[in-house]
N, CA, C and O atoms as a MOPAC input file, in Angstrom:
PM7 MOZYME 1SCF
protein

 N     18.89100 1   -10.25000 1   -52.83500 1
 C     19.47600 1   -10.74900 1   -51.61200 1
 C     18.86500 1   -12.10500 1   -51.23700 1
 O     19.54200 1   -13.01400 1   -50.75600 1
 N     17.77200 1   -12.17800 1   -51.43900 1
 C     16.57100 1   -13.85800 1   -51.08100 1
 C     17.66200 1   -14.87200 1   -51.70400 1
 O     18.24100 1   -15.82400 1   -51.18100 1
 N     17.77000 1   -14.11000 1   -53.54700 1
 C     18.49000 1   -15.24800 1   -54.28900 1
 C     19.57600 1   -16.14200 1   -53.77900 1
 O     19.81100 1   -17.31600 1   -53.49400 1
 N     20.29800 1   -14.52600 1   -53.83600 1
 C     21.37100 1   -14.68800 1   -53.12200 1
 C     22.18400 1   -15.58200 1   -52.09700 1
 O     23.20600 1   -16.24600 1   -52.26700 1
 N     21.25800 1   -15.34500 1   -50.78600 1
 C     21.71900 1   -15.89700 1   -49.78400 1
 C     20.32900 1   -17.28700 1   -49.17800 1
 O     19.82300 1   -17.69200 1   -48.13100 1
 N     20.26800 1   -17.51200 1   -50.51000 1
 C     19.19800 1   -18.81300 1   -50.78200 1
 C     18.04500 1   -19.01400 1   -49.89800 1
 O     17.56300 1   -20.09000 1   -49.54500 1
 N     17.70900 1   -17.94700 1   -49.62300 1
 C     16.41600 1   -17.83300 1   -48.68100 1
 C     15.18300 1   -18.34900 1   -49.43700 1
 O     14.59700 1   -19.38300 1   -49.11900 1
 N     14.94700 1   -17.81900 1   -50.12100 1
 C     13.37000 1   -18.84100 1   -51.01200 1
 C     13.40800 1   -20.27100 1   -51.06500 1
 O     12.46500 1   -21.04900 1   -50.92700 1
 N     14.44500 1   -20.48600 1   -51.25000 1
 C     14.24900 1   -21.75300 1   -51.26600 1
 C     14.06200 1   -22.13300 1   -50.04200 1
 O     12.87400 1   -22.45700 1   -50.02900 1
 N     14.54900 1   -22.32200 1   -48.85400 1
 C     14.57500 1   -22.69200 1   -47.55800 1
 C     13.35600 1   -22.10000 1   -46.96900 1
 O     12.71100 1   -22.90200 1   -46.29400 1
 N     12.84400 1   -20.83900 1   -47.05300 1
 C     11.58400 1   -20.85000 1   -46.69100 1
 C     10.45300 1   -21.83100 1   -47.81200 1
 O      9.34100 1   -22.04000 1   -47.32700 1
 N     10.57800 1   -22.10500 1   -48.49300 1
 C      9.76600 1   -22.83100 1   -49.12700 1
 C      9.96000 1   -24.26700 1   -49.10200 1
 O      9.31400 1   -25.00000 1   -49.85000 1
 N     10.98900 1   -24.79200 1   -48.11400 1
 C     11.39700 1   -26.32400 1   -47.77000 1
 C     11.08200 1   -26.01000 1   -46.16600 1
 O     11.17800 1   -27.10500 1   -45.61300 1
 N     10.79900 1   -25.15200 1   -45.32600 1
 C     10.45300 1   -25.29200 1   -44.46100 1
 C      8.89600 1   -25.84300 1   -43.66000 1
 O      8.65100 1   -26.01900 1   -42.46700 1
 N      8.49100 1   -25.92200 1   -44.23700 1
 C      7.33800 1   -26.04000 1   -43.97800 1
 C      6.51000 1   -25.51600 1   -42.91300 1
 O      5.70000 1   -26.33400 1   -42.47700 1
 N      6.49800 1   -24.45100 1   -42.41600 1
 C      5.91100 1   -23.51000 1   -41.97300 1
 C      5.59400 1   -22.09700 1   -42.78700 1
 O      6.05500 1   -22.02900 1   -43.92700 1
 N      4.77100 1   -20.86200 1   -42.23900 1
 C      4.33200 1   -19.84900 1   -43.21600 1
 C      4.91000 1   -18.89700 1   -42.52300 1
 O      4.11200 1   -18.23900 1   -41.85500 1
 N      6.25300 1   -18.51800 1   -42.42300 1
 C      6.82100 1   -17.30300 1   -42.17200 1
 C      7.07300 1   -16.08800 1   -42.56300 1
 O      6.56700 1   -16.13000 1   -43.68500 1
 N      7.46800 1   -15.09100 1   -42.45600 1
 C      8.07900 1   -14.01400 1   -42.86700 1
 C      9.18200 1   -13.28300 1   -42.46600 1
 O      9.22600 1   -12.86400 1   -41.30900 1
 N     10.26700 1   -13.02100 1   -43.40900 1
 C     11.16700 1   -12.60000 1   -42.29600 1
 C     11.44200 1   -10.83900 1   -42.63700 1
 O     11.50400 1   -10.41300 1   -43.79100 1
 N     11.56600 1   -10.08200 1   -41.57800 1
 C     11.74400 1    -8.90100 1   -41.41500 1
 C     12.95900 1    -8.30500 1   -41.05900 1
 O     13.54400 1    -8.47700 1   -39.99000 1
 N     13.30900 1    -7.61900 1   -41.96300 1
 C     15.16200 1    -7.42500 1   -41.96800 1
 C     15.33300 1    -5.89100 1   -42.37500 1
 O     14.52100 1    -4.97300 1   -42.48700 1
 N     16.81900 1    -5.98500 1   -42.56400 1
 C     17.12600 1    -4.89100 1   -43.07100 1
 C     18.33100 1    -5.15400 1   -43.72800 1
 O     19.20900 1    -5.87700 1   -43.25600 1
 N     18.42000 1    -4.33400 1   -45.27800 1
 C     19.40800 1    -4.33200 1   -46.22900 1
 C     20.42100 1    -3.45100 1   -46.04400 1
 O     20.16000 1    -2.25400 1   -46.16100 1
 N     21.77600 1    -3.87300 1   -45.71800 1
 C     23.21900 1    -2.96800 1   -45.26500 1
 C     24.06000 1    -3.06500 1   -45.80100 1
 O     24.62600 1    -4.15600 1   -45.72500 1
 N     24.66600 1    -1.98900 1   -46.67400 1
 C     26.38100 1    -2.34600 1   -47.60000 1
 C     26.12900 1    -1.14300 1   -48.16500 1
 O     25.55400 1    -0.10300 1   -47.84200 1
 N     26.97000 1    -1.75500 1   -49.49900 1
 C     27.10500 1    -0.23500 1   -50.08400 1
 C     25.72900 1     0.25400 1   -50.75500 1
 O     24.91400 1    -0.53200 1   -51.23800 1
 N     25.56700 1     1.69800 1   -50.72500 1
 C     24.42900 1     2.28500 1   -51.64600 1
 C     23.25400 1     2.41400 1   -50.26300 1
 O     22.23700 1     3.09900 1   -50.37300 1
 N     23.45400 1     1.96000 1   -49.51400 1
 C     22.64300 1     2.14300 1   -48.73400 1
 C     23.11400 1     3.07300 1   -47.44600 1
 O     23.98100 1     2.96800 1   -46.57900 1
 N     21.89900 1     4.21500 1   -47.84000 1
 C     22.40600 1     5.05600 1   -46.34200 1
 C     23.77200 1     5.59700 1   -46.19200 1
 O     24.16800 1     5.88400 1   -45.06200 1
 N     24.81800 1     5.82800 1   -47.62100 1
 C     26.15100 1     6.18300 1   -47.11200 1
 C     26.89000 1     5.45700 1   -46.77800 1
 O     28.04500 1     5.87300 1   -46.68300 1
 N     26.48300 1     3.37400 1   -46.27900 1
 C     27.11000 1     2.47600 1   -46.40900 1
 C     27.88700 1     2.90200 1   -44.85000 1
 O     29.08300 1     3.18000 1   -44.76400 1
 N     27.06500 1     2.88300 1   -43.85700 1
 C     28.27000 1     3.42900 1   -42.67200 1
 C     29.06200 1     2.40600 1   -41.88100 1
 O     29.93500 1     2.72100 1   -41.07200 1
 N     28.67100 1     1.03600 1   -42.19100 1
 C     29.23200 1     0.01400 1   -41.92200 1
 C     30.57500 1    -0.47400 1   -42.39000 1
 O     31.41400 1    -1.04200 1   -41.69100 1
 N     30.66400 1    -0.18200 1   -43.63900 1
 C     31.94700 1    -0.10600 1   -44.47000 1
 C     31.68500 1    -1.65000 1   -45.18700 1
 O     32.48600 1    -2.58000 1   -45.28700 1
 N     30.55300 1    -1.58000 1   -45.55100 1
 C     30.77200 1    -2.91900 1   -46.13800 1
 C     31.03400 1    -3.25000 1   -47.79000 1
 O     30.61600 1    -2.47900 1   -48.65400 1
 N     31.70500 1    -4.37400 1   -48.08200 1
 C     31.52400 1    -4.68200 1   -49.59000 1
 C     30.18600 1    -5.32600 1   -50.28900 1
 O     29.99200 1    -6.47700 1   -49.89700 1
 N     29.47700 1    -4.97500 1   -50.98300 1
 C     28.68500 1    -5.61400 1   -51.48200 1
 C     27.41700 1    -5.24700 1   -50.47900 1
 O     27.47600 1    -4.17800 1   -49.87100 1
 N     26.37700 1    -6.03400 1   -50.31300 1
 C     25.43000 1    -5.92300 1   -49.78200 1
 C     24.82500 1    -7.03800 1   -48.94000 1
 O     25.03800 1    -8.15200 1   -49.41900 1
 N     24.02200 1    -7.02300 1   -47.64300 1
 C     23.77800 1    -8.37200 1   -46.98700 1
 C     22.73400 1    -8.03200 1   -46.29900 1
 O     22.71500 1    -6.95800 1   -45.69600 1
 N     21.89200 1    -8.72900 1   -46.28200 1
 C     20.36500 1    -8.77600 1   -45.09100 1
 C     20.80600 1    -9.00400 1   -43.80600 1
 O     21.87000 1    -9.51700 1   -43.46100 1
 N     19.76500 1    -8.51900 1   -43.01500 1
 C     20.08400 1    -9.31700 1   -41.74100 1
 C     18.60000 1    -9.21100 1   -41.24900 1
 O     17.84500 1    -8.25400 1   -41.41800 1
 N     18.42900 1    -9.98600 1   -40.82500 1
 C     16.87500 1   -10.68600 1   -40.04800 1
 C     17.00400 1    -9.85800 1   -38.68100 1
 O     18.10400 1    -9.72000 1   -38.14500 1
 N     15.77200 1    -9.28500 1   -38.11300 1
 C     15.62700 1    -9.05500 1   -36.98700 1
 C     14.26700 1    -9.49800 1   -36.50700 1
 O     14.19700 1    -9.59100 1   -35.28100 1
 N     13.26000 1    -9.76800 1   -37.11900 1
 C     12.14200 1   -10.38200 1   -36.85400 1
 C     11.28000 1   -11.79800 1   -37.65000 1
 O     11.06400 1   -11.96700 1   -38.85000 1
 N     10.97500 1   -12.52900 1   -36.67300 1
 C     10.29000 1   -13.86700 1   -37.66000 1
 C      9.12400 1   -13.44300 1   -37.20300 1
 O      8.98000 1   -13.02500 1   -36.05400 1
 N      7.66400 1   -13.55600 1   -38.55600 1
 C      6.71200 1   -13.27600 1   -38.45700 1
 C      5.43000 1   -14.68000 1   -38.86400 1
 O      5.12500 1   -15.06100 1   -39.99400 1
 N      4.84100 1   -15.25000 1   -37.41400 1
 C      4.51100 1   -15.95100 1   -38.24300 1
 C      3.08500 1   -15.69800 1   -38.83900 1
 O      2.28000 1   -15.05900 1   -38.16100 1
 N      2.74000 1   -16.16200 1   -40.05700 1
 C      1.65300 1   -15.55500 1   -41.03200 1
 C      0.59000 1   -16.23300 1   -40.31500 1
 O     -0.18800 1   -15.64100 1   -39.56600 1
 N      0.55700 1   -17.74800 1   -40.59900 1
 C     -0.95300 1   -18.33800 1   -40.02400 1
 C     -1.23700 1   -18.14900 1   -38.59400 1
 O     -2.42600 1   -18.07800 1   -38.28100 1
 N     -0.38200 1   -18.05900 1   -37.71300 1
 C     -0.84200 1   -17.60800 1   -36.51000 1
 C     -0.73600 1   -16.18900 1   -36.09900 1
 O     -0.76500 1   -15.95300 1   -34.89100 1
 N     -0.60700 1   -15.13800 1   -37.00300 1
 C     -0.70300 1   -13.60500 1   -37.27900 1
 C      0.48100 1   -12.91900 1   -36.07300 1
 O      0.31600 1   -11.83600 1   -35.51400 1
 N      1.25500 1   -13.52100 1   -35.93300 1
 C      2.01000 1   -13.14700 1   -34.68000 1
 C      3.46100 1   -12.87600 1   -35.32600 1
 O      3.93800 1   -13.19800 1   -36.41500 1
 N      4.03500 1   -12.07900 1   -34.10600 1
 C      5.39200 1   -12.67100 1   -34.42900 1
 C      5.89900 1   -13.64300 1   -33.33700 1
 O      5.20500 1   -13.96700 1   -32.37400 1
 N      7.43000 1   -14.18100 1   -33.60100 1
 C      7.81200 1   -15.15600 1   -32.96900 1
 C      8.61100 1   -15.07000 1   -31.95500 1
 O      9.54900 1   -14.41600 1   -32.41100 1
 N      8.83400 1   -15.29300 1   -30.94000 1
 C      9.17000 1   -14.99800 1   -29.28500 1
 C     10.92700 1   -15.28200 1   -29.70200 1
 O     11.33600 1   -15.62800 1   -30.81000 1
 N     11.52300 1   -15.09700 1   -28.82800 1
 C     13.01800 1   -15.01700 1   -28.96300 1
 C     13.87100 1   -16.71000 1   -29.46900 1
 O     14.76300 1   -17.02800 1   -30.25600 1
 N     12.80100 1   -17.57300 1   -28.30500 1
 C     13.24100 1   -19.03500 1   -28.94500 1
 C     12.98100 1   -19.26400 1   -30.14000 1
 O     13.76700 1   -19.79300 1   -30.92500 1
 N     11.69300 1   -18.83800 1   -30.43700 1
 C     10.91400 1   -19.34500 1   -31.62600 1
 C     11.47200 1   -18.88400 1   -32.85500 1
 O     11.55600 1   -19.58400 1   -33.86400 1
 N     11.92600 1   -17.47100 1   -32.74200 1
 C     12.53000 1   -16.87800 1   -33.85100 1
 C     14.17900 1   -17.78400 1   -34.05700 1
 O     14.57300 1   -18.35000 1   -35.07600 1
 N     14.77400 1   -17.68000 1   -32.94100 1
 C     16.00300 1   -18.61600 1   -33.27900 1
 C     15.87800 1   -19.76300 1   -33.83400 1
 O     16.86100 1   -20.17400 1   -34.45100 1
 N     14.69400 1   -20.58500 1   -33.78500 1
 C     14.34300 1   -21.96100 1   -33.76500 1
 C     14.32000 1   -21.86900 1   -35.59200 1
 O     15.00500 1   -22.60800 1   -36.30000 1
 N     13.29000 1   -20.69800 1   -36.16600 1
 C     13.41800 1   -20.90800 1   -37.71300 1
 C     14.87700 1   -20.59500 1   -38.07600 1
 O     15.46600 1   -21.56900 1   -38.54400 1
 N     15.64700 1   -19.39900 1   -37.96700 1
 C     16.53500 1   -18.95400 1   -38.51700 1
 C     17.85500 1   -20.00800 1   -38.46600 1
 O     18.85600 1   -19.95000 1   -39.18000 1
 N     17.55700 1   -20.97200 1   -37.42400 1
 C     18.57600 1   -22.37200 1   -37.04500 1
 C     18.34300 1   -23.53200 1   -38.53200 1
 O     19.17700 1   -23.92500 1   -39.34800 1
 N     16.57500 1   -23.87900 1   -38.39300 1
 C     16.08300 1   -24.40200 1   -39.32300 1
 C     16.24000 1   -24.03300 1   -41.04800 1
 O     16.11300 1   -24.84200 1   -41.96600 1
 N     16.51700 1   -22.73600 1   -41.14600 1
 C     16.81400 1   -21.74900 1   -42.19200 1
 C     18.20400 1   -21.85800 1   -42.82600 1
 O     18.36500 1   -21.63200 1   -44.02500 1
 N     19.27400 1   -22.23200 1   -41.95400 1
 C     20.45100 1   -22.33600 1   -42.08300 1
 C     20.39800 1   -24.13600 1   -41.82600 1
 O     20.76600 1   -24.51100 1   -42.93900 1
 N     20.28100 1   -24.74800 1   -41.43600 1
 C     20.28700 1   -26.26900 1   -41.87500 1
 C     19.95400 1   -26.55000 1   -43.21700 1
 O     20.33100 1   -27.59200 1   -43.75500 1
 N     19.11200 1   -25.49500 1   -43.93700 1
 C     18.32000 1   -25.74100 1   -44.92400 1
 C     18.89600 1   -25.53600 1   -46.33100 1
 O     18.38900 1   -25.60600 1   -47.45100 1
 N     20.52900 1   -25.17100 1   -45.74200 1
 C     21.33700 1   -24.29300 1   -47.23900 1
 C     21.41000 1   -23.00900 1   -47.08000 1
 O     22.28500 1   -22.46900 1   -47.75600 1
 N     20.33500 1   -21.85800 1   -45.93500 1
 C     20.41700 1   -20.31100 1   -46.34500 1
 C     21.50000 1   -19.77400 1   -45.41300 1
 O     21.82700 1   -20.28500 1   -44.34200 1
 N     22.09500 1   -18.48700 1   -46.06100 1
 C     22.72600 1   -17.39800 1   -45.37000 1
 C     21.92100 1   -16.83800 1   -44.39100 1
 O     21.02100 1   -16.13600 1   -44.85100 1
 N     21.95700 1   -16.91300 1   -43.42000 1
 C     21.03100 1   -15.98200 1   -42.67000 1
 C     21.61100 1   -15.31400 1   -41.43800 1
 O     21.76900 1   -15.83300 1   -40.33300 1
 N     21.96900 1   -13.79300 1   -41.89800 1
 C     22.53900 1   -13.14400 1   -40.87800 1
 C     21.42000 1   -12.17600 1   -39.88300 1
 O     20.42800 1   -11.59100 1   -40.31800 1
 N     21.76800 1   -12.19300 1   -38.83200 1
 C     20.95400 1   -11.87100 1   -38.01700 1
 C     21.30200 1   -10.21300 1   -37.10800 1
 O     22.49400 1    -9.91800 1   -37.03400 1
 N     20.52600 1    -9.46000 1   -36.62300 1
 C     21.08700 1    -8.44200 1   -35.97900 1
 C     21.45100 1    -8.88300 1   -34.65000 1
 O     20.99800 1    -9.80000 1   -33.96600 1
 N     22.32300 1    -8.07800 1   -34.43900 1
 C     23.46400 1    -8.65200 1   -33.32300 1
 C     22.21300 1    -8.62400 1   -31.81500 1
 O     21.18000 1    -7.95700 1   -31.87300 1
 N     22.51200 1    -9.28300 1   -30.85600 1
 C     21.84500 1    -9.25000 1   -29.47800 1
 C     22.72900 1    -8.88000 1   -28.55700 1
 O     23.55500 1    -9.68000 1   -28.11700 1
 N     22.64600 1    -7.40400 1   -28.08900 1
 C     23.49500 1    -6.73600 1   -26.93600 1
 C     23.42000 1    -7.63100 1   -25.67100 1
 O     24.43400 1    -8.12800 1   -25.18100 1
 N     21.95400 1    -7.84900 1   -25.07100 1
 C     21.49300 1    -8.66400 1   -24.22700 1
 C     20.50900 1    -8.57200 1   -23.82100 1
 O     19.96000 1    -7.48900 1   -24.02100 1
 N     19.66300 1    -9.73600 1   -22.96000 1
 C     18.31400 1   -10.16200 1   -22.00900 1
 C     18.41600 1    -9.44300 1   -20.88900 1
 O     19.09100 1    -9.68600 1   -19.88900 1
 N     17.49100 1    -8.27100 1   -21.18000 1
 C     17.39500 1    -7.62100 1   -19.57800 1
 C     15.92400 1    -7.53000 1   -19.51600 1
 O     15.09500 1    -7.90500 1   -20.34600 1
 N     15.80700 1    -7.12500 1   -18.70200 1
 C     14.44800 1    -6.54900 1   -17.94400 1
 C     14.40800 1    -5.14600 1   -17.91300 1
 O     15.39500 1    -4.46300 1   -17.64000 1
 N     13.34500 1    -4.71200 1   -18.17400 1
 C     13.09700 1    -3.30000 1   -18.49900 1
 C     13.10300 1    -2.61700 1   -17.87100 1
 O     13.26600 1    -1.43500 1   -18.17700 1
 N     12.92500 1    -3.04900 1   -16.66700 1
 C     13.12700 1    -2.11200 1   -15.43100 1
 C     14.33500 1    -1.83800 1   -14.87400 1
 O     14.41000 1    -1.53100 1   -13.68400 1
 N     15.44000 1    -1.91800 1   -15.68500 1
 C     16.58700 1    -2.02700 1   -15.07900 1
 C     16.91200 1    -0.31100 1   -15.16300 1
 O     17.78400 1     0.28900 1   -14.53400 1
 N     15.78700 1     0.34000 1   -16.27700 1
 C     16.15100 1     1.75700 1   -16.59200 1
 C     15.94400 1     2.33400 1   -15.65800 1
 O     16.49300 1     3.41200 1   -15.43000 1
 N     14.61100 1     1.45600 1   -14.40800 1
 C     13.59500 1     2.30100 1   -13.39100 1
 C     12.45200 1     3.68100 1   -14.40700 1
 O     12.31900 1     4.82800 1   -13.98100 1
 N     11.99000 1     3.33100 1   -15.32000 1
 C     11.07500 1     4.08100 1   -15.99800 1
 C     12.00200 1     5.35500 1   -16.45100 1
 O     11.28700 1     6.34400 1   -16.60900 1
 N     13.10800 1     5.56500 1   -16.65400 1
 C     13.69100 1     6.85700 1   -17.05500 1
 C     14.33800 1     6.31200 1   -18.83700 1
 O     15.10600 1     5.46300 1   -19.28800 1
 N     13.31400 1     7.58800 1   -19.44700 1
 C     13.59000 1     7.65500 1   -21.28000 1
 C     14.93200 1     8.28200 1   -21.20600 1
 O     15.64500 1     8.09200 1   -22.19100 1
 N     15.57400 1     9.21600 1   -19.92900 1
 C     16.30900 1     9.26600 1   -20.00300 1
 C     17.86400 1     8.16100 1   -20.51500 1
 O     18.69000 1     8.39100 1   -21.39800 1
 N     17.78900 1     7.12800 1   -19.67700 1
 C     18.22500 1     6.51200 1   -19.43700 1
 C     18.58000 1     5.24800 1   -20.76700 1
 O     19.64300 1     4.82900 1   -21.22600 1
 N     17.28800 1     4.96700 1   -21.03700 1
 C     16.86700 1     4.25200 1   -21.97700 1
 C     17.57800 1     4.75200 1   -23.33100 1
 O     17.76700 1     3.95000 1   -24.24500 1
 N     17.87000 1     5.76000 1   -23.41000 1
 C     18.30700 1     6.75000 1   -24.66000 1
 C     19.77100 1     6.72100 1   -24.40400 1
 O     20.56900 1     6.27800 1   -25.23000 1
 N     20.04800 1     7.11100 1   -23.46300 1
 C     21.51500 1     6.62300 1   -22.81000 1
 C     22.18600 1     5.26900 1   -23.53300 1
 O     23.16300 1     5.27300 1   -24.28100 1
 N     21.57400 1     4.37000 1   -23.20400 1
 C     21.84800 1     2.80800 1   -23.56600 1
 C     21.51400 1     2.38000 1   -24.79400 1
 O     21.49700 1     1.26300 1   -25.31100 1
 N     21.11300 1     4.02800 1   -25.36800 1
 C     21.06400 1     3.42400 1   -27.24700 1
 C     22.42300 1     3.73500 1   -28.06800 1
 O     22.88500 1     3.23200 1   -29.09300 1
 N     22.83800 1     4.67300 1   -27.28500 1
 C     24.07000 1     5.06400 1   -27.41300 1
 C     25.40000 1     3.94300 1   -27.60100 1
 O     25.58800 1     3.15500 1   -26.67300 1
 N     26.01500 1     3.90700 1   -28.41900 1
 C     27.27500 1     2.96500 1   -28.69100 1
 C     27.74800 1     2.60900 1   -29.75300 1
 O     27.06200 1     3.07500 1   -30.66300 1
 N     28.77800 1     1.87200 1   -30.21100 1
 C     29.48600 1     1.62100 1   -31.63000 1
 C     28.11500 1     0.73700 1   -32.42000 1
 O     27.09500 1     0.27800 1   -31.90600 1
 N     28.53600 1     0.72900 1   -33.72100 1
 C     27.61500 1     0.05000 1   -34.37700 1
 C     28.40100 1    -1.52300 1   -34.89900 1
 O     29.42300 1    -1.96100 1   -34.37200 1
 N     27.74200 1    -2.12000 1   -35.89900 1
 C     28.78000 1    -3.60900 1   -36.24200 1
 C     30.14600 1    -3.27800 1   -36.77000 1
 O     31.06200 1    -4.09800 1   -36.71100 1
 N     30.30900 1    -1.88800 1   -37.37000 1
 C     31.77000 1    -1.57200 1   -37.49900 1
 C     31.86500 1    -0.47600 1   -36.22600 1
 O     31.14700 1     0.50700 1   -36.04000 1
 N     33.03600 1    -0.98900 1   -35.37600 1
 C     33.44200 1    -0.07400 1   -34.18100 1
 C     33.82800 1     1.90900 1   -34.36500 1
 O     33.88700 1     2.86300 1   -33.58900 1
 N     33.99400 1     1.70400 1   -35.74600 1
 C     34.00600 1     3.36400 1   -36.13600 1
 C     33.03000 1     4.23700 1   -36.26900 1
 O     33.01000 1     5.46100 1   -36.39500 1
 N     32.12200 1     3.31500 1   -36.21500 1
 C     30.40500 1     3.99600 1   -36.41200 1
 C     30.00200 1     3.63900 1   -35.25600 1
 O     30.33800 1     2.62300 1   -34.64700 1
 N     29.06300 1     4.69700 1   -34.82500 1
 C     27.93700 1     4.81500 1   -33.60900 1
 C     26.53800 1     4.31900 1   -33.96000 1
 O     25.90900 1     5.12100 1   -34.65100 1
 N     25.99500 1     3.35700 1   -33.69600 1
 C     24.81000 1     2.65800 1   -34.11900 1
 C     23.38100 1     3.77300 1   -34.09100 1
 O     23.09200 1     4.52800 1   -33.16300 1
 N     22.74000 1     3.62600 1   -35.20000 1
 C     21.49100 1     3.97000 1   -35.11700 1
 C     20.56000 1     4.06000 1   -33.39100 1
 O     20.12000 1     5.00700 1   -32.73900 1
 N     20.57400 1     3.32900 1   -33.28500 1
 C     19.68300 1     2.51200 1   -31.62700 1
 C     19.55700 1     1.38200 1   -31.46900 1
 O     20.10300 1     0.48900 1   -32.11700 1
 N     18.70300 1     1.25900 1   -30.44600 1
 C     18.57200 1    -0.35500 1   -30.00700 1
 C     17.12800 1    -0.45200 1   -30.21700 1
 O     16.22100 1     0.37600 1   -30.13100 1
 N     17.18400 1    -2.23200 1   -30.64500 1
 C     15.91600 1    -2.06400 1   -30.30800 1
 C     15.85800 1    -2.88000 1   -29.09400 1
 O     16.75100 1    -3.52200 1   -28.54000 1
 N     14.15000 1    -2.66400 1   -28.67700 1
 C     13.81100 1    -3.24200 1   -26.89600 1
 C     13.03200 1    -4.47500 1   -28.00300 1
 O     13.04800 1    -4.28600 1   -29.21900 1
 N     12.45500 1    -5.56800 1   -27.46100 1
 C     12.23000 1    -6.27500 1   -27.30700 1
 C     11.25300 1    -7.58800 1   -26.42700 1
 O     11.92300 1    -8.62000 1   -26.38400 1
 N     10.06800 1    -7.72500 1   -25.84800 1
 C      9.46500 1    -8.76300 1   -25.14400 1
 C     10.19600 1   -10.33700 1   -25.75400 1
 O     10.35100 1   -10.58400 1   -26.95000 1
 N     10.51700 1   -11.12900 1   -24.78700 1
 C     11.20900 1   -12.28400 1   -25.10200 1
 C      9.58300 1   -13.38300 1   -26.15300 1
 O      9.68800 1   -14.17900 1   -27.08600 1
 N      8.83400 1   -13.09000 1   -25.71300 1
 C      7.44300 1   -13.86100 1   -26.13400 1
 C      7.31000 1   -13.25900 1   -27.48300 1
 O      6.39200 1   -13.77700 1   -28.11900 1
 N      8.00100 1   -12.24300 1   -28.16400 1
 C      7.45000 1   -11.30100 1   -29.41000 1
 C      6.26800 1   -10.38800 1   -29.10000 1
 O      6.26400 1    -9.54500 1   -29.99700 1
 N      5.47100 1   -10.20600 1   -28.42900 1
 C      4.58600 1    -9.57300 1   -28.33800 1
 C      5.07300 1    -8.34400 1   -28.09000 1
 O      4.10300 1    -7.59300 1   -27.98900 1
 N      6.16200 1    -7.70500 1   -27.92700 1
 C      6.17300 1    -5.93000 1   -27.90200 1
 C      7.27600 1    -5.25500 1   -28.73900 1
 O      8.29500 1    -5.94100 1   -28.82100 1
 N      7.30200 1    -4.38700 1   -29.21000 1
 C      9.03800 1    -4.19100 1   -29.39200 1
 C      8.66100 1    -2.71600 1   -29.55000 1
 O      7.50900 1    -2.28700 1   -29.61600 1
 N      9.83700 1    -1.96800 1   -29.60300 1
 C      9.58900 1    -0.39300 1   -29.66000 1
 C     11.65100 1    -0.44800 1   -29.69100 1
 O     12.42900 1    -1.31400 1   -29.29000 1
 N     11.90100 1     0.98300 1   -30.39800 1
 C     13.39900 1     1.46800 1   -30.86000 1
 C     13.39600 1     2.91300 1   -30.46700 1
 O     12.81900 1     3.96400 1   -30.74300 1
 N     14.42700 1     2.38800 1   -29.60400 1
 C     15.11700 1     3.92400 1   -29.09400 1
 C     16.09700 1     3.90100 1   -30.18200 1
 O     16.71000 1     2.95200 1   -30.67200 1
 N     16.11700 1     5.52400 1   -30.53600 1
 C     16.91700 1     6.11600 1   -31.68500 1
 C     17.70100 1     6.73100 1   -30.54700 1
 O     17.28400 1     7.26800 1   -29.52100 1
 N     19.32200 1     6.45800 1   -31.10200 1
 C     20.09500 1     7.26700 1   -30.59600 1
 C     20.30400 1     8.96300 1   -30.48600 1
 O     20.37300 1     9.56500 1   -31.55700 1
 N     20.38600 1     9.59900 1   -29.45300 1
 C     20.53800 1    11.40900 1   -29.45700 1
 C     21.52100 1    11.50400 1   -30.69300 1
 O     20.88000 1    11.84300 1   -31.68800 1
 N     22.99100 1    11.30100 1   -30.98700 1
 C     23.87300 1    10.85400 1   -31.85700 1
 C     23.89200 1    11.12300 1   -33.12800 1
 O     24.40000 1    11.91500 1   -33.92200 1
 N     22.56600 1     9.44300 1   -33.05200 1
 C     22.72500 1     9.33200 1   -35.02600 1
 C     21.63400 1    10.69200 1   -35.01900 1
 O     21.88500 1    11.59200 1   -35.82100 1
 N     20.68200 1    10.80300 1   -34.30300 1
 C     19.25200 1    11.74700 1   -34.71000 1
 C     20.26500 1    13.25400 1   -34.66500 1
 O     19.65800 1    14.07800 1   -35.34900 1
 N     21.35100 1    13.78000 1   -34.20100 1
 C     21.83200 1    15.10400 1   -33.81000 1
 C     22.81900 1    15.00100 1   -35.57700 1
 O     22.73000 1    15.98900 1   -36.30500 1
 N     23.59000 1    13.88400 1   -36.02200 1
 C     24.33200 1    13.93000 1   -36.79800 1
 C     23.57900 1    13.69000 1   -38.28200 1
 O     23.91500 1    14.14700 1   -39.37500 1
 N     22.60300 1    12.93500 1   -37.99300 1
 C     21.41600 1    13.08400 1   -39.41400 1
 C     20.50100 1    14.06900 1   -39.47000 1
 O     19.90900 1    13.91500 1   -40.53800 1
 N     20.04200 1    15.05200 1   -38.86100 1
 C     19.04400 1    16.07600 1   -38.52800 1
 C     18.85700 1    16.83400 1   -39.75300 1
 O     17.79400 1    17.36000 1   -40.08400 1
 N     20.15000 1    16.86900 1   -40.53500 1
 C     19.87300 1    17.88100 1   -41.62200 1
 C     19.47500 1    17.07400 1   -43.15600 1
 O     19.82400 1    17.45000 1   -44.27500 1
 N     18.44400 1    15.57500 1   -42.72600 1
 C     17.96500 1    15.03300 1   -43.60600 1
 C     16.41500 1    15.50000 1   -43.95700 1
 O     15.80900 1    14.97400 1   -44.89100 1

């Protein structure tokens, strides 16, 4: 997939020490619930190496912009939206609620969401009741 969608090279014309953290979706994978042809990455985290961090919401857009100027494919996981965490008022109830919904193909119910700090410093994934009730017998 790097080859592929010419990522080595562009991280290696970038001149910074990144990493990118993704996930592989199409066929052969997982039952393929997306319905896709072939196979495709998608980035959900930029990691940067020399400053041991990862990269805040601008910062991460800022390489994956730079990444794609550079010649690469770089598909990204979708962004529902910028909220504030408190919008749940502290209920996992709730939070679990809002993991709930279609996935990138509207016939499928998504895994979960993930949460997010805009700075990179936190992240944590609510798994949907759903996918966890309809995969259980893995």
């Amino acid at each position: 997939m790097a080859r592929e969608d010419r990522l080595l090279e562009a991280l290696a014309a970038l001149g910074r020490n990144v990493a990118l953290q993704g996930e592989i979706i199409g066929e052969g994978i997982q039952g393929n619930p997306e319905k896709l042809r072939g196979q495709q990455f998608h980035v959900f985290d930029v990691f940067d190496i020399d400053r041991g961090g990862y990269c805040g919401m601008e910062e991460r857009g800022a390489v994956v912009d730079s990444l794609r100027a550079l010649g690469a494919t770089v598909r990204t996981v979708p962004l529902l939206e910028v909220t504030a965490l408190d919008r749940f008022g502290g209920s996992i109830a709730e939070v679990l609620a809002y993991a709930e919904g279609p996935s990138l193909n509207r016939e499928t119910s998504r895994e979960g969401l993930v949460f997010k700090r805009l700075d990179g410093g936190l992240s944590f994934k609510a798994i949907s009741n759903s996918y966890l009730l309809k995969h259980s017998d893995r």
